[in-house]
N, C-alpha and C positions, 0 to 999 in steps of 0.2 A: 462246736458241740463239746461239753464238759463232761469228759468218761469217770463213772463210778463218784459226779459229785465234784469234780477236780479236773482244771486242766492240766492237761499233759504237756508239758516243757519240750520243745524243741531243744537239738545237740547240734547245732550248727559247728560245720569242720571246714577248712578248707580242700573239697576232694578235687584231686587234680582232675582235667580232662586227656584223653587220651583214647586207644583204639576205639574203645564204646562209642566216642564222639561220631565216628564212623559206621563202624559197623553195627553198633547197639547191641540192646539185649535182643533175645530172642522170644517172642510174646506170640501165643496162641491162642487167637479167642472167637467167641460165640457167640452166636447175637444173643440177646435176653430182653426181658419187659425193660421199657425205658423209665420207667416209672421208680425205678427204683432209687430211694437216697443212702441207701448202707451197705457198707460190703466190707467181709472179714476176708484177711489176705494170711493162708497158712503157710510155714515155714513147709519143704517138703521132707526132705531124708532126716526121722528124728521124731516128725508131727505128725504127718499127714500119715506117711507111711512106715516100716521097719528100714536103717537106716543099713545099707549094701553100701560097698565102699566101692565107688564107680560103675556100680552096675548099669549092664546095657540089656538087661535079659530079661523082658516082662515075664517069665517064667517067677523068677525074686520079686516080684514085685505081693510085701502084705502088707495091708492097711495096717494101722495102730489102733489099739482096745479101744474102742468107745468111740473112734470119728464116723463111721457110720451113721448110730445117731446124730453126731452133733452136726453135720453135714446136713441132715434131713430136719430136723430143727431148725437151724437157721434160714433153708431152703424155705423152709414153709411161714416165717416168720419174714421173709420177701429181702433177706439181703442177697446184695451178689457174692457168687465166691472165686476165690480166687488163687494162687497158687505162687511160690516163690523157690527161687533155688540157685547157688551157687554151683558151676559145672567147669570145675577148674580140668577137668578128664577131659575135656574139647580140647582146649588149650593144648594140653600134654599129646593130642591125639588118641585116644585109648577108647575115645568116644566120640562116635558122628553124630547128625542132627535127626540122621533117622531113628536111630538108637533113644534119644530123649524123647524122639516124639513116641514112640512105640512103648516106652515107659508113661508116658504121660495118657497115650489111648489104653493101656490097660489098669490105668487107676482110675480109669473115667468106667471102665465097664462094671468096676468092683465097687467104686463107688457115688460114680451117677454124673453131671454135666459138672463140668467146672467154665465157669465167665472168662476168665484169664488164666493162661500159664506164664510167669515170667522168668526167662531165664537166664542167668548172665554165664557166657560160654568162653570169657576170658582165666586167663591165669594169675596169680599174685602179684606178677610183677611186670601186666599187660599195662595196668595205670589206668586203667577203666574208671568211669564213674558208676557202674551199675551193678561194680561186685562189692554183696554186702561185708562189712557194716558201710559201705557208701549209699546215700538215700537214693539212686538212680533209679533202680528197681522197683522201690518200692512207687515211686511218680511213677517209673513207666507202667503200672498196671493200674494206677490211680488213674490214669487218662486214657489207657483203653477203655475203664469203665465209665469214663464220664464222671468221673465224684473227684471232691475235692480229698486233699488227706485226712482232715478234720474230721469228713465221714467214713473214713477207712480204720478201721482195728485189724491189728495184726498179730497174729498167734504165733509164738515160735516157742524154741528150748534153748536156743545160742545167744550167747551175745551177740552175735557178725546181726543176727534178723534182727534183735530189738532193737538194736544201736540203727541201724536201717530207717526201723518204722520212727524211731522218737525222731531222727535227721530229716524225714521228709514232713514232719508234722502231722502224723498218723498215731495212733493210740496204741497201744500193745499189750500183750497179757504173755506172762512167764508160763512155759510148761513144762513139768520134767521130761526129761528127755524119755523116750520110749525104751523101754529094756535096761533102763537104768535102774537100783532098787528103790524103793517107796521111802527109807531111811539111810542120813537124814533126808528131811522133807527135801519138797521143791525151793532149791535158792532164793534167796530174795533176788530181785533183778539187780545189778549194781553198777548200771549206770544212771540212771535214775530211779526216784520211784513209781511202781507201776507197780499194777494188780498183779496177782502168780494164781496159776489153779492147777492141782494134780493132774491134767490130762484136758483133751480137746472137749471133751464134753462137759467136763468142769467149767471149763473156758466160757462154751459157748451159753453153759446156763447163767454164766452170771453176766452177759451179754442178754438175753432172752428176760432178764429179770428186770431192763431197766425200762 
């Protein structure tokens, strides 16, 4: 599938294997229509939600201006959706697995089912393959969903997510980060080139446009 007219280049790396090999990422998911061929994978602390530095307290837990809609947009436009995240705070201990999921069940109630949570629980220097920028994550929610990455686009604001989605062979779209100001604009992306839009529902409409 050719996103916005253009294929999107693969960033093949040598990512080492290591605990992930084992223990994996940690993936939460929900049945859905099987029917479905697309599905957007968002970046979570930064995209999805207001970014809390380790937060374990769905108390913190606020959505980002505008994913609401673009959540129910897409929803209804029959992609799957799905969720991504780095949780180097396991690692470190400072965070348990009920603590992410309890984070994870309160942005489900705020903002409605999500298909996949994917989440890597390693640390920097675990040697994982599923902590982003390594593609691990991004396939491991590609295959809970059943879709190839071809039909996966991935929304984030970091590099660690795009570098991610372009290494698994998935599409991506640049967002500014949340609470960051509007000037200057949203960066170009610079690892490669890929579309950028001011926020998730920018994102999602020029996804909804094609």
């Amino acid at each position: 599938m050719a996103y916005l007219g253009e294929p999107v280049p693969t960033v093949p790396q040598p990512w080492p294997s290591g605990p992930c090999d084992r223990s994996g990422p940690w993936l939460t998911t929900a049945p859905g229509p099987a029917d479905r061929t697309r599905a957007v994978l968002f970046g979570r602390d930064g995209t999805l939600l207001q970014d809390v530095s380790c937060n374990g307290d769905p108390a913190m837990v606020h959505p980002t201006a505008g994913i609401r809609a673009a959540l129910a947009a897409l929803r209804a436009a029959g992609f799957a959706l799905g969720v991504l995240s780095n949780q180097p705070a396991v690692a470190r201990g400072m965070l348990g697995r009920g603590q992410v999921d309890a984070i994870q069940a309160r942005a489900e109630l705020l903002l409605g089912p999500v298909d996949v949570w994917a989440v890597c629980p390693h640390g920097s220097h675990d040697g994982c393959a599923c902590r982003m920028p390594a593609p691990g994550l991004v396939t491991a929610a590609c295959r809970a969903l059943g879709l190839p990455p071809a039909h996966v686009t991935v929304i984030g604001c970091t590099d660690s997510v795009i570098a991610a989605a372009l290494a698994a062979g998935a599409h991506a779209i640049r967002v500014r980060e949340a609470g960051r100001p509007p000037h200057p604009a949203c960066p170009p992306c610079t690892l490669t080139a890929c579309p950028s839009a001011e926020d998730p529902a920018e994102a999602a409409a020029l996804l909804l446009r094609r």
